[in-house]
N, C-alpha and C positions, 0 to 999 in steps of 0.2 A: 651481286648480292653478298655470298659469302668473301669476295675481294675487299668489299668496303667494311663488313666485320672486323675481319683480318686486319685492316690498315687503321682505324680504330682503335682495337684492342694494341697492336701495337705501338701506336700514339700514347693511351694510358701508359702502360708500361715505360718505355724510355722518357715519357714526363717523370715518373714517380721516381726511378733513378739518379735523373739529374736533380731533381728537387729532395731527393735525399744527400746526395752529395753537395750542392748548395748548403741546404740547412746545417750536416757536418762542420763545412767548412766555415760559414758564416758565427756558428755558436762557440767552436774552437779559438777563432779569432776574440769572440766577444769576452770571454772566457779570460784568455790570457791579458788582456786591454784589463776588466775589471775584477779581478779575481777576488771568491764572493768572501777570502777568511783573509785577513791580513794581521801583521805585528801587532796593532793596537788593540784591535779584538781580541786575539789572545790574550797578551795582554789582560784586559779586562774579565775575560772570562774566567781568566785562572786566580783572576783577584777574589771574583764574586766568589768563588769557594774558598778561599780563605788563605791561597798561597800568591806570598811574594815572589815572582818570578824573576830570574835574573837572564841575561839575554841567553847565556848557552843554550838554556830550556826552550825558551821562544823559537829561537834557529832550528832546534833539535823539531819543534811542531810543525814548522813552517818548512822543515825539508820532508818531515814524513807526510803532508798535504801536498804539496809536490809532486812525491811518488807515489801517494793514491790520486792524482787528477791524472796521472799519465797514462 
C-alpha cells in the first residue's frame, strides 16, 4: 500500500522534472529560432517617438536585448 504511494509520488516528481527541463529546453530553442524584438521593430519603435535612428543606436538596443535574454 504505502509501496505503491511511494512509486506514485515518485512518478509525479521525476515527470515534472523532466517536463520542466523539456519545456526549458524546447522555449530556449524557440526563443533563439524567432526572437520576439528584431532591427525593424526597433526601428519603428524609435520612429513612433519621434527619433531617426541611425544603425549604431539599433546595434547598441539589439545587443543590450541580448544580454537581457541571457
Amino acid at each position: 500500500m504505502i509501496h505503491d504511494i511511494l512509486l506514485i509520488l515518485l512518478g509525479i516528481v521525476i515527470g515534472a522534472v523532466v517536463g520542466f527541463f523539456l519545456a526549458r529546453y524546447f522555449m530556449k530553442k524557440y526563443l533563439k529560432d524567432n526572437p520576439p524584438i528584431n532591427e525593424d521593430m526597433i526601428k519603428a519603435l524609435m520612429m513612433q517617438m519621434g527619433r531617426k535612428p541611425n544603425q549604431k543606436q539599433i546595434n547598441q538596443m539589439m545587443k543590450s536585448m541580448e544580454k537581457f535574454n541571457k
